[in-house]
N, C-alpha and C positions, 0 to 999 in steps of 0.2 A: 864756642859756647862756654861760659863760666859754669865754673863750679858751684851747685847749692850750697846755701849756707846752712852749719850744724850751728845746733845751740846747746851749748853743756849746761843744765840746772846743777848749781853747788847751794847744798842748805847747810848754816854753819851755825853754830853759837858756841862762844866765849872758850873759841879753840886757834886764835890768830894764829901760833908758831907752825900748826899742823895744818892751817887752811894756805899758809902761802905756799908749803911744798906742793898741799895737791894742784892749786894757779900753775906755779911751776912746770907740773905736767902738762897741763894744758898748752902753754907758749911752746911747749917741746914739743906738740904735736907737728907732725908732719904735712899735715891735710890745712889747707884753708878754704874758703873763707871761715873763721870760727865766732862765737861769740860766746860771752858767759854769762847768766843769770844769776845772780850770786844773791841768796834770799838769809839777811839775818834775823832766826827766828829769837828775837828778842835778844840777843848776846849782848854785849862788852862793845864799846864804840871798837869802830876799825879805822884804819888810816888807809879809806879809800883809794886818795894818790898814790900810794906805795903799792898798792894793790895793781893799782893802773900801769904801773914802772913793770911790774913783775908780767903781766899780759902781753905790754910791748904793744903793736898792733892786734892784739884780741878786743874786741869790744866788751865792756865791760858794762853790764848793766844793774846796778848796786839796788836792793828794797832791804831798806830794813821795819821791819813789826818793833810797833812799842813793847807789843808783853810775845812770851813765847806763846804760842797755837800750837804746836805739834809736826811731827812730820810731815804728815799728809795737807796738812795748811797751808806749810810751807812749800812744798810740793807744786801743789797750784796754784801758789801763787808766783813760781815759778814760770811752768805753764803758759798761764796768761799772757804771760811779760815775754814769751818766746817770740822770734821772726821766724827763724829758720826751717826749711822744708825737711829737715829731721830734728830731733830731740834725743841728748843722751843725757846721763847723768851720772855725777859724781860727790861722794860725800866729803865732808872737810879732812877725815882723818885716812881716805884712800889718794890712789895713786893711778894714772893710767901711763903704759907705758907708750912712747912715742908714735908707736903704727898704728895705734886704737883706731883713732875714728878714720883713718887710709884704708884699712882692709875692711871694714864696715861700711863704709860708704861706695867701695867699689864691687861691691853685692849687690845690697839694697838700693845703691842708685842707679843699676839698670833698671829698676820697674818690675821686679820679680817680684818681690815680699815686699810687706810693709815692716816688716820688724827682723832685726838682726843682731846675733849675739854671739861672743867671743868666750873664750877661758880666760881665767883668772887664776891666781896664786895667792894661797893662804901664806903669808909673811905673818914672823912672828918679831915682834921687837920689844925692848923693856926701853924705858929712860935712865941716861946717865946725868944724875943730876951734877956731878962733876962738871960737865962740858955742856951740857942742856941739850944732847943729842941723844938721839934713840940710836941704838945699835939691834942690831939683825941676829936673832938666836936660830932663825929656822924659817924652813918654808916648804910646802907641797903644792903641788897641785888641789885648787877644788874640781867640783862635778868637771868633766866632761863629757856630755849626752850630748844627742844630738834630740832634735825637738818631741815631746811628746804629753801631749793633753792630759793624759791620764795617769803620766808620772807626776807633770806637775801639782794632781789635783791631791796628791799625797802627800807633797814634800817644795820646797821652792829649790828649785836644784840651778837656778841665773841667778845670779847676782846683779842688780840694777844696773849695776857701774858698769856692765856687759854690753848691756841693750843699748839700737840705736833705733828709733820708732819713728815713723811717718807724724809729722804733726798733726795734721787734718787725721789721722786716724785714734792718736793720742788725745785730743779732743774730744771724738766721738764715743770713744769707747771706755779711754784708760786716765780722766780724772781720778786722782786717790778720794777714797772713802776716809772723811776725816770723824767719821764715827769710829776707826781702827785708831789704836794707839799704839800697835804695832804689828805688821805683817800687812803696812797698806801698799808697797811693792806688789807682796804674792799675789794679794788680790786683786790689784790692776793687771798683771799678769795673763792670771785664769782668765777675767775678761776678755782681754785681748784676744787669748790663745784659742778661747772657743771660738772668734770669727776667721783669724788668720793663722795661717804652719807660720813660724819660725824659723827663718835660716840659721841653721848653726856655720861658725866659723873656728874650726877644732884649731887655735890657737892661742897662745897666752899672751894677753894685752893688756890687763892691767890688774894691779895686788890690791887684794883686799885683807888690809891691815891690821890685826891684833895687838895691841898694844896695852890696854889697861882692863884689867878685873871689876874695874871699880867704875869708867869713868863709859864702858861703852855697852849698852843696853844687852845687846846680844852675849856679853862675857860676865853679866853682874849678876851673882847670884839673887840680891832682892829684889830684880827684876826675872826672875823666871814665874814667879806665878802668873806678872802681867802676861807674859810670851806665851804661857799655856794655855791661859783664856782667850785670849784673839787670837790663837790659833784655830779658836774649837769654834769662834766667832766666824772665821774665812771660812771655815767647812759647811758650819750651818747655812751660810750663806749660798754655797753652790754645791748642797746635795745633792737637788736634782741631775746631776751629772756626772754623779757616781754612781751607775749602772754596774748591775752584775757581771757584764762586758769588763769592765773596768778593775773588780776588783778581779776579776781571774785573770788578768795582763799585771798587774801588782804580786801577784800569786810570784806567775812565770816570769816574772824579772828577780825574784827574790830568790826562785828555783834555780838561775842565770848566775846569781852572785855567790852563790853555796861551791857552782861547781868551778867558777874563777877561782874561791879560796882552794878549789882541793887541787886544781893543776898548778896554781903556785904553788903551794907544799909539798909535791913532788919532781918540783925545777931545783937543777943542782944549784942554780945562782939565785937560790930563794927571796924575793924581796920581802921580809917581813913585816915594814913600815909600809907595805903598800897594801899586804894581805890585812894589815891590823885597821887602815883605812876604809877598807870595802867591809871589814866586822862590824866596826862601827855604827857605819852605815847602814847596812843589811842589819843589827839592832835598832834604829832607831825606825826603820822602815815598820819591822816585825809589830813594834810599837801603835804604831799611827793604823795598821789595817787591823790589829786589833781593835784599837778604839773605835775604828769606822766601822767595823765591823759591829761592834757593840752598841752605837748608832743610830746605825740604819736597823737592827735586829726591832729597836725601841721605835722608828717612824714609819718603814715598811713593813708592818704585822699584815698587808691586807694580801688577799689570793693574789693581786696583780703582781704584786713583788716577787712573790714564793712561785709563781708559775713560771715569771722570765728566769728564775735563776733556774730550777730546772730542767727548764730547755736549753740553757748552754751548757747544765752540766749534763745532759744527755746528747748534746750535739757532740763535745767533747770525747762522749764517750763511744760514740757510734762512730766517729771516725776514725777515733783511736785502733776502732774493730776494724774496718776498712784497708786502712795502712799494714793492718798484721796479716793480712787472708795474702797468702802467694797462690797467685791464680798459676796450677798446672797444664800444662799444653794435651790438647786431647790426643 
């Protein structure tokens, strides 16, 4: 019996030197049969054949858009153009490393999940315009979680370049919304995530790339106001799914991260670049249930709202009683 075919969506514009390394990845995959959609949202002509030499046997299936559309445009128009009975994706300026879609495909292609995802590594790199090469100043681990609904509906803690997704399910559920101009990932995501679990696969498969201040949305300061309005754009969109259930699971995972930092600070091999990571984080958390909380204060004002939260903050507390009573022996 053959192996299904993957399809990697690569959306690129007017970035060639950086879209042949991530190709590159791809022929260094491990796993066959593969193919790549490679969507240019209106870039800089490319010299497809050279592109073709660099795939080797990958199939390469090239659209280029006259004007840019956007991520999410691009995206689907990826999508469409897919065969293969999963779907992964990768950006022009990341990387996957060689066992990506092998330990993904040997999950999700039993028939268990529709959707599966790996860790990634935040690399950091500058350009030497000396040599025309990027050199490597650093790198960590990002999130490793293993799946959960109600983290995500906080924060996007996968990284696209992660997922490997069921076509026919990607279809039905996880078109990008090209009314986003950014965060149309998270929120094909959340979609997803409410019909199907997520397989996690706790290993590092491929880097997601930091490299310019200037040139990549997510690091450029006059694009943070866009990042904060579609952020607040993906919330509105699926508030109904942040339950007071939810936000007290957001509580106690943030309760979880306080006492991770205080048992690292009293390890003799203290890691302090790992405690200063999860600060971070647990701040930017502290942030967003703020906000939501501030939110939902302004669109649940009615009794239904204010009765369900305090019923689980009286279940909470009834149990809490519960767990303290030591029954004595008569």
């Amino acid at each position: 019996m053959s192996e299904p075919l993957v399809s990697i969506i690569v959306r690129t514009k007017d970035r060639p030197q950086l879209l042949m390394r991530a190709l590159r990845s791809i022929f260094a995959q491990t796993y066959r049969p593969l193919e790549v959609i490679l969507v240019n949202d209106g870039g800089c002509d490319l010299d497809v054949e050279e592109l073709r030499t660099i795939l080797g046997e990958v199939t390469l299936n090239y659209r280029r858009l006259e004007n840019n559309m956007g991520r999410a445009h691009a995206g689907n128009v990826g999508i469409e153009n897919t065969r293969g009975k999963y779907v992964g994706f990768l950006d022009d300026d990341d990387e996957l490393c060689p066992e990506h879609v092998f330990e993904l495909i040997s999950v999700i292609g039993r028939g268990d999940y529709a959707v599966g995802y790996t860790d990634s590594e935040i690399v950091d790199r500058k350009y030497d315009f000396s040599t025309g090469e990027f050199i490597e100043t650093g790198r960590k681990l990002f999130f490793s979680r293993d799946f959960s609904l109600n983290d995500l509906l906080v924060e996007n803690y996968i990284p696209l370049i992660n997922i490997l997704i069921e076509r026919d399910t990607l279809l039905s559920l996880g078109m990008f919304d090209e009314a986003l101009r950014a965060y149309e990932d998270w929120d094909m995501l959340i979609r997803v995530g409410s019909h199907h679990v997520f397989r996690h696969i706790p290993r590092v498969t491929a880097q997601y790339i930091q490299w310019s201040s200037e040139h990549q949305i997510a690091q450029s300061r006059e694009h943070w106001t866009v990042l904060e309005e579609e952020y607040h754009k993906v919330v509105r969109k699926h508030i109904s799914l942040v339950t007071p259930e939810v936000m007290k699971h957001i509580r106690d995972s943030m309760g979880d991260m306080r006492k991770t930092i205080r048992e690292l600070e009293t390890q003799s091999d203290y890691n302090k670049a790992f405690a200063e990571t999860i600060s971070l984080t647990l701040g930017e958390k502290e942030k967003r249930l703020s906000e939501l909380e501030d939110y939902l204060g302004r669109i649940h004002s009615g009794r239904g709202w204010k009765a369900l939260a305090l019923y689980y903050r009286m279940k909470d507390k009834f149990f809490g009683i519960i767990r303290s009573i030591r029954i004595m022996p008569v």
